[in-house]
N, C-alpha and C positions, 0 to 999 in steps of 0.2 A: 551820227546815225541816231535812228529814235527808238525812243525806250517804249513795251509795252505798252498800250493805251495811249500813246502820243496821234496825234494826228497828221498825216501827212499829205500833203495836198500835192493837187495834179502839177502843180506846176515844179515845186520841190521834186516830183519823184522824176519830172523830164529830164530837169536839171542833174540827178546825181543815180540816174537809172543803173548805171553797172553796180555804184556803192550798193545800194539795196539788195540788186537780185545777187551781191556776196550774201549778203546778211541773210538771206533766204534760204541759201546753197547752207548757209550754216546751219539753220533749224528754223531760224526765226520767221513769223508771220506778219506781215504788213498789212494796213488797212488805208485804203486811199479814200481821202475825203474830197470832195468838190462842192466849197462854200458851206462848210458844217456838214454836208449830207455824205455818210458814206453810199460811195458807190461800187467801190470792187476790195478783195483780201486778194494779196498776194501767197501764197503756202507753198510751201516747199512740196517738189514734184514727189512723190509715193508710188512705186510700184507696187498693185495690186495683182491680186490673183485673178483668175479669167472667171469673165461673169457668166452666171450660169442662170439656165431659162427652166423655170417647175413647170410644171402641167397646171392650166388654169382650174380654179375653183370648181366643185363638183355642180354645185348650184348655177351658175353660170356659165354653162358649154359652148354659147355663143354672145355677141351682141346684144341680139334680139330680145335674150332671157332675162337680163338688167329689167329691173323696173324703174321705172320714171318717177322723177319726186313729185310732188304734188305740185298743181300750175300755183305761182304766187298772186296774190291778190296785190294789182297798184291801183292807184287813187287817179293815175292819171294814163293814155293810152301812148304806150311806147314809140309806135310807128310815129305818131304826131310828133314827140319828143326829138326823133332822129331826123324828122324831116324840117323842123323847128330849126335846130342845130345844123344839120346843109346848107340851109336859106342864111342864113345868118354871118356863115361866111368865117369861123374862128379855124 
């Protein structure tokens, strides 16, 4: 089984999938890597209490009242960029 900070990779965890999710049932947290890059933690299930919904912000009663961040300045035009990237074929 892997200690803290160890790495475990997708294909180890397919391989020994029940060992783990013991280790999990126990307390422990697992972190799965694929090629160096983590990509998911395993944690042990927690039952929480029921989520509860506030009344939104006074300033914002709708949508509509958000204001909008300032348009960003680019050096080059988007639409061109996306249809560059279309044609291109990746």
């Amino acid at each position: 089984m892997s200690e803290p900070g160890e790495k475990i990779g997708v294909a180890e965890l397919k391989a020994r999938l029940s060992e783990y999710l013991r280790a999990v049932r126990a307390g422990r947290e697992i972190t799965v890597y694929d090629r160096d890059q983590p990509i998911a933690r395993i944690v042990p299930y927690a039952v929480g209490g029921a989520l509860t919904v506030r009344e939104p912000l006074a300033r914002y009663r709708t949508l509509a009242g958000v204001p909008l961040p300032p348009p960003v300045k680019l050096g080059v035009d988007p639409v061109a960029l996306l249809l560059e990237d279309r044609q291109s074929g990746r």
